[in-house]
Short mmCIF file of the C-alpha atoms (twelve columns), coordinates in Angstrom:
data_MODEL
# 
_entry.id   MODEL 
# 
loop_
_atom_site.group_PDB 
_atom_site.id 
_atom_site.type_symbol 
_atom_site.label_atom_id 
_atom_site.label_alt_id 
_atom_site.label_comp_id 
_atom_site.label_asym_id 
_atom_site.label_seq_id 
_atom_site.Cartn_x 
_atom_site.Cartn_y 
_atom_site.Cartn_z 
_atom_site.pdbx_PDB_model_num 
ATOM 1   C CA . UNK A 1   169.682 50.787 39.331 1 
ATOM 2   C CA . UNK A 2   168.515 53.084 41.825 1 
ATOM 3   C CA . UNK A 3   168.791 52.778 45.656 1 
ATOM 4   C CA . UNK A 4   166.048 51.977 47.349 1 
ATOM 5   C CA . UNK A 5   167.169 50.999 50.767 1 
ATOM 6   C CA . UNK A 6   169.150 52.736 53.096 1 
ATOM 7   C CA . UNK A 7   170.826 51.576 56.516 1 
ATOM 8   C CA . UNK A 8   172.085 53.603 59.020 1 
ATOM 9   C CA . UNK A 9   175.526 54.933 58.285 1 
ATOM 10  C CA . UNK A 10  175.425 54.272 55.041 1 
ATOM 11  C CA . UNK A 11  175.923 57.960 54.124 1 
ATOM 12  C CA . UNK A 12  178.579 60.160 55.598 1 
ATOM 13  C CA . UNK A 13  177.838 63.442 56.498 1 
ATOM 14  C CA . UNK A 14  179.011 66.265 55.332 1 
ATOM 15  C CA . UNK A 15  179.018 70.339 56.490 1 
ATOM 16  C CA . UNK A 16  177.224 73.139 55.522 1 
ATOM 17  C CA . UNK A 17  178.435 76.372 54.427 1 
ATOM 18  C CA . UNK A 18  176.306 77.740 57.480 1 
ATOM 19  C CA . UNK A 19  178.353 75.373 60.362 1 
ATOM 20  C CA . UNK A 20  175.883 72.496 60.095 1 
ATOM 21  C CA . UNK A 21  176.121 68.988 58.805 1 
ATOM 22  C CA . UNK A 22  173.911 66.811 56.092 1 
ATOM 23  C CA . UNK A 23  173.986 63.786 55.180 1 
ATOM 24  C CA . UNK A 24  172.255 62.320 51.727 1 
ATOM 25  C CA . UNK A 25  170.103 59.213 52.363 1 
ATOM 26  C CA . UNK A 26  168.405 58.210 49.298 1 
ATOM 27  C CA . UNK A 27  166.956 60.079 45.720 1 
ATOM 28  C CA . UNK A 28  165.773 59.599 42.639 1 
ATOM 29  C CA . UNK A 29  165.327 62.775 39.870 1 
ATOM 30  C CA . UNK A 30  162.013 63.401 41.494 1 
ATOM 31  C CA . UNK A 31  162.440 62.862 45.143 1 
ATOM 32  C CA . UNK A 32  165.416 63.463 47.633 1 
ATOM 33  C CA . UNK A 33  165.872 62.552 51.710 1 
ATOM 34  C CA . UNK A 34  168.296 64.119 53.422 1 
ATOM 35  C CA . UNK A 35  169.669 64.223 57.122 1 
ATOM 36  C CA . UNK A 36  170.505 67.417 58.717 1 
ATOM 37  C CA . UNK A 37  172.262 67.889 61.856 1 
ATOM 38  C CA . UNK A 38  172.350 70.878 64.279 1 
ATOM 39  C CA . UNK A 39  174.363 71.802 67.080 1 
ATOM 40  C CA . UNK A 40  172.137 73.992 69.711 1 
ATOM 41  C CA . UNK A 41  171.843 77.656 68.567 1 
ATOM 42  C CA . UNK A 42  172.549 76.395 64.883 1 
ATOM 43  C CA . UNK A 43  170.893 78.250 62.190 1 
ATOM 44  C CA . UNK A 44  169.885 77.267 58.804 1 
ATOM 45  C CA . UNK A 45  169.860 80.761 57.634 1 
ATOM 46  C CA . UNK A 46  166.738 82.065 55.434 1 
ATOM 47  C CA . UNK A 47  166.870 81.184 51.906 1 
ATOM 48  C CA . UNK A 48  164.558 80.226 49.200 1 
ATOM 49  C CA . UNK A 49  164.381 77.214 46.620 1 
ATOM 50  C CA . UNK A 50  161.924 76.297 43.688 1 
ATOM 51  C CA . UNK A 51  161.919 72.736 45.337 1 
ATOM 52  C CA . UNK A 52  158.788 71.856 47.533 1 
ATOM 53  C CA . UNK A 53  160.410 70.537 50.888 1 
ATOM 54  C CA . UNK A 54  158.851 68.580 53.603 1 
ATOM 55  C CA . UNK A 55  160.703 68.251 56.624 1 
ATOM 56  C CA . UNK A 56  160.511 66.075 60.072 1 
ATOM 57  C CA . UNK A 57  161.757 67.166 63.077 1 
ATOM 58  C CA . UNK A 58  163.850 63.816 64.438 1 
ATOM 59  C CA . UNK A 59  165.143 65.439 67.365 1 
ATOM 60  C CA . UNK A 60  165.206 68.442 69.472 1 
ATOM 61  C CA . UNK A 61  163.386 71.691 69.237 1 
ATOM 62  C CA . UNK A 62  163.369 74.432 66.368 1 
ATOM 63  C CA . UNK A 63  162.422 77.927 65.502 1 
ATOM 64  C CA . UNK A 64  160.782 77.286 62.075 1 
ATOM 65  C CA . UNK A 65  160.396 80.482 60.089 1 
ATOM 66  C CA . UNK A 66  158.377 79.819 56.450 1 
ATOM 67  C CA . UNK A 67  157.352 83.301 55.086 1 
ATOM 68  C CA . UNK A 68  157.369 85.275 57.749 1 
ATOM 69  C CA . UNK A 69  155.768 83.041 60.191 1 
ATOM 70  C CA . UNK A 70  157.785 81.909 62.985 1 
ATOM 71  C CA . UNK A 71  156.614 78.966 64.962 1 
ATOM 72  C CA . UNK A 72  158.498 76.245 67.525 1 
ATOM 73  C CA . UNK A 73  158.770 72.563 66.665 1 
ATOM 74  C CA . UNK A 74  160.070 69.888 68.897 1 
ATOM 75  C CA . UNK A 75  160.759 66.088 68.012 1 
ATOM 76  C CA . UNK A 76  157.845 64.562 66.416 1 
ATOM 77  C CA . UNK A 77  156.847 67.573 64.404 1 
ATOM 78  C CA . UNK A 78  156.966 68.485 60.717 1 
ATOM 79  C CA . UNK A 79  156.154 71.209 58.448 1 
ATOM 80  C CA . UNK A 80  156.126 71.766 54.598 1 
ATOM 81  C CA . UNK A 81  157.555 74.827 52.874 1 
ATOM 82  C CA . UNK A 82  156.077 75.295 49.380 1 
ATOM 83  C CA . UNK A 83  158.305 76.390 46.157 1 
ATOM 84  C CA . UNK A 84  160.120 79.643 46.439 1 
ATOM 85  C CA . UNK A 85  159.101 80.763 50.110 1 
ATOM 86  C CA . UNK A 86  161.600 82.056 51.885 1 
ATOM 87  C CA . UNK A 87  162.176 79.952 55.079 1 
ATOM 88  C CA . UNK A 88  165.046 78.973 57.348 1 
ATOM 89  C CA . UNK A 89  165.810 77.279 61.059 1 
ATOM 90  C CA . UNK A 90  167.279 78.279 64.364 1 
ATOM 91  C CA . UNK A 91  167.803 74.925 66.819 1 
ATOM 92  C CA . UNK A 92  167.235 75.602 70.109 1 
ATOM 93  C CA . UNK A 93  168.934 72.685 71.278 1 
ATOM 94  C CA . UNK A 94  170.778 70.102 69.189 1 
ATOM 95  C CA . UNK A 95  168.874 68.621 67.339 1 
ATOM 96  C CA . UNK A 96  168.025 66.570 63.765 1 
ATOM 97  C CA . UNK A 97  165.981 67.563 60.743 1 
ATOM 98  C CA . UNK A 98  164.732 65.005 57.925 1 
ATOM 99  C CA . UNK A 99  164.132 66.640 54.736 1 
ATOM 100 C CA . UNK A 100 162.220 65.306 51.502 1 
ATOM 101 C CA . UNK A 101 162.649 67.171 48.613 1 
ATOM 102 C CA . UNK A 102 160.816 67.500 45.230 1 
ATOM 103 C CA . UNK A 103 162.234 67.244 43.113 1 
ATOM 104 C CA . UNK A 104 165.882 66.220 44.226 1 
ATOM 105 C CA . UNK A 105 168.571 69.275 45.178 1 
ATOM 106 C CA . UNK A 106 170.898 68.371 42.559 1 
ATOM 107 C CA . UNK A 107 173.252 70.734 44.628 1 
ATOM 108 C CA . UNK A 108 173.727 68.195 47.455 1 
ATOM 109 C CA . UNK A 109 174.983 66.026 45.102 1 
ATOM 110 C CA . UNK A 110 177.858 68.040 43.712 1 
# 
């Protein structure tokens, strides 16, 4: 059966090859929500993905690069990054990110 319901602390995190931390809330094969965690002057360096991502900005403020453009997001804000754009995230204070993901990155699940 799948999940549908998630509490806080039901998912531990985990870290990043790039010094930050995720945690896996819910997904299904055609949607994922994820968690991500930043210490201030963390980076989520560029990278690309054929997944179409979606992401909240929970807490604290972010340099959001998406193909070249580079704008700041604090808590409250949210931007999308269609397939295979290369894209990536600087915190400028610590902060959280909540990603949705279509469909779900497999690779978190390893």
């Amino acid at each position: 059966m799948t999940k549908i319901f998630a509490h806080a602390g039901d998912s531990a995190w985990t870290a990043t090859p790039d010094g930050n931390r995720r945690r896996v809330l819910l997904h299904t094969d055609e949607l994922m929500l994820v968690e991500f965690g930043f210490d201030a002057g963390g980076v989520g360096a560029l990278h690309s993905h054929p997944h179409v991502q979606a992401s909240y900005v929970a807490e604290g403020r972010f340099e959001v690069t998406i193909d070249g453009r580079t704008e700041i997001l604090a808590a409250g804000g949210s931007f999308i990054v269609p397939s295979g754009l290369l894209h990536g995230v600087k915190a400028l204070e610590a902060g959280r990110l909540v990603d949705s993901f279509t469909p779900h990155r497999a690779d978190f699940l390893a």
